[in-house]
N, C-alpha and C positions, 0 to 999 in steps of 0.2 A: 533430253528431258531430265536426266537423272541433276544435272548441273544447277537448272533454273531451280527442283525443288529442294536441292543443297542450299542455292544463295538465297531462297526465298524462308529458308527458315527462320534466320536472326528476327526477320521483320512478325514473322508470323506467332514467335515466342513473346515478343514485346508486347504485340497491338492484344495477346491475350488477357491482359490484366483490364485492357478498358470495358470489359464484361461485368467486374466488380462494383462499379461505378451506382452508388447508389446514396441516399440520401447519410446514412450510418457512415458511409467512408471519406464522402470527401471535407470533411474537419468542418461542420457546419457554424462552429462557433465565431467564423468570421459573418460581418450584416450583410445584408444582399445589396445594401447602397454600394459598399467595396469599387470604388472605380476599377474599370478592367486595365487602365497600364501598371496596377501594382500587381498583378498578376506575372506569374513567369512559367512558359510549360513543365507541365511535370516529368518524374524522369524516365519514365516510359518512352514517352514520346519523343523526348532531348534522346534518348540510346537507339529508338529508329532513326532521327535525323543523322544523329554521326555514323552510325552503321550505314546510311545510302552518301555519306557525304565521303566516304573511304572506299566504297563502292569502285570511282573510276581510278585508283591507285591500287589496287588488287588487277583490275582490267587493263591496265597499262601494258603488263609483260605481252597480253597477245596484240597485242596495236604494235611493237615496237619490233618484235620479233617476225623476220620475214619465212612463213610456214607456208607451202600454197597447201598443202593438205589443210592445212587449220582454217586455212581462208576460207577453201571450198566444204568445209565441215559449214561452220558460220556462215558462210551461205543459202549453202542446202536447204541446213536447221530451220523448223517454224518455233521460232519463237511465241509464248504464250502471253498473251496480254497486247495485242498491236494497238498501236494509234487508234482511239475512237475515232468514229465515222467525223469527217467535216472538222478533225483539228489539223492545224500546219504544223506537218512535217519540217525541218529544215532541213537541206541536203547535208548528209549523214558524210563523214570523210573516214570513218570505220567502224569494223562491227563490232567494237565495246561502247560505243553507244546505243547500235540498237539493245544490247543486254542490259547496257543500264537503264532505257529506255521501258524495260519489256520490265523488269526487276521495281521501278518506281512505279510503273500503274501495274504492278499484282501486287505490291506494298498499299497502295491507298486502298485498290480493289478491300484487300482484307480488312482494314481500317474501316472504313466506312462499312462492310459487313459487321464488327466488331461494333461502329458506333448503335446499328441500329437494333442493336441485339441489347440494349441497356433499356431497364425495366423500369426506372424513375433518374430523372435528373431536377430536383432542385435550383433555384435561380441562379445561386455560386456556381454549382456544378455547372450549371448549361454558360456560364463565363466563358470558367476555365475550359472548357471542351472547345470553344469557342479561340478561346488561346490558343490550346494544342494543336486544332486544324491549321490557324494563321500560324503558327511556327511551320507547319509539316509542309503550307504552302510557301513559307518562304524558302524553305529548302531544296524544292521542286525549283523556285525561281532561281536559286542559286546556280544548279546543277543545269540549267537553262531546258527545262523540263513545266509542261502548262499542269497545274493540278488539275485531277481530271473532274470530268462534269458534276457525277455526283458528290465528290468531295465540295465543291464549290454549292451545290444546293443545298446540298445537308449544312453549313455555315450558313446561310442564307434564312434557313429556315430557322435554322437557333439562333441566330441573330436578332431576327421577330419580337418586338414586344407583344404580351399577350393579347393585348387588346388590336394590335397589326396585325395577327400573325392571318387570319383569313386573306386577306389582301396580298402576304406574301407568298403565300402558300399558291396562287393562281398561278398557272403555267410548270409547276414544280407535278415529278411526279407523285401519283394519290400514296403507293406501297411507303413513299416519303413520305410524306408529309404528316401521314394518320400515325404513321410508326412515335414521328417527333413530338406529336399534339400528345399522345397517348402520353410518351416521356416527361412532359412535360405536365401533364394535367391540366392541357390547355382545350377545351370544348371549342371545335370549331363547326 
C-alpha cells in the first residue's frame, strides 16, 4: 500500500491546481469563438501525462529482474483501483502493468474528482478543460490503457452545447451531470 500511495502522489499534487479553475484564472481575455485546435493543454496536465508516460521506465527494473519473492509479493498484493466492471482487460505478460494499470485509473479517479470539484467554468475554460481530458485520454491510449468511464462522460458532458446539453446529459450519471450544468451555468 505504502508503494501505490508513493507513486500516486506526483499525479495527485498536479490534478491539485485544477481546483483553482475559475472564471478570474483562466486568461479570459481570449473570445469564446477561439476554435479548440488553437488550444494546447495546459501544464498541469502536460507534467501528469509525462509523469504516467515515464511510469513504465521506472517499472521496468521489476519486470526484468528475476525475484520470485517479488513476483509473489506482486501477486499477493491487492492493488487499488482495478479494472471497472465490463472493460477488457488484455492478457497482462507482467505485474508493472497491473501497477501501471492500478496507478492510471487512481490518476484519472482523482482528476475527475478534482474536475468536479470546480465552482464555475466559463466557455474558454470548459474548451480548454475539454483539451486537458483529450490529451490525458490520448495518453491513456498511448500507454494502451482505455480512459476510464467517467473521464469519458465528464468530456461528453462539457463537450455539450448549452442549448444540447439536456439531450447529452440522458444516460450520464445525475451527481454528473448537475455538478457540470451547475459549472457551467447551464439550467437544465
Amino acid at each position: 500500500m505504502f508503494s501505490c500511495s508513493v507513486s500516486h502522489t506526483s499525479p495527485n499534487y498536479y490534478s491539485s491546481s485544477v481546483k483553482t479553475w475559475n472564471a478570474g484564472t483562466m486568461g479570459e481575455t481570449l473570445t469564446e469563438d477561439l476554435p479548440t485546435f488553437s488550444l494546447a493543454p495546459l501544464e498541469y496536465i502536460s507534467n501528469i501525462g509525462q509523469y504516467i508516460m515515464s511510469l513504465p521506465l521506472h517499472l521496468e527494473p521489476f519486470v526484468t529482474q528475476e525475484d520470485p519473492a517479488l513476483e509473489l509479493a506482486l501477486h499477493s498484493g491487492k492493488l487499488p483501483y482495478p479494472p471497472e466492471q465490463g472493460d477488457e482487460v488484455p492478457e497482462l505478460d507482467n505485474m508493472a502493468d497491473y501497477w501501471l494499470g492500478s496507478i492510471a485509473r487512481a490518476t484519472m479517479h482523482t482528476y475527475c474528482e478534482s474536475i468536479l470539484q470546480i465552482s464555475e467554468l466559463t466557455a474558454h475554460a470548459t474548451k480548454q478543460l475539454v483539451t486537458d481530458i483529450d490529451y490525458l485520454s490520448n495518453v491513456m491510449d498511448a500507454l494502451g490503457l482505455q480512459p476510464s468511464r467517467t473521464l469519458q462522460q465528464i468530456a461528453t458532458a462539457l463537450k455539450a452545447k448549452p442549448e444540447e446539453f439536456r439531450q447529452a446529459a440522458k444516460g450520464l450519471p445525475r451527481r454528473l451531470t448537475s455538478a457540470i450544468a451547475a459549472m457551467r451555468s447551464i439550467q437544465y
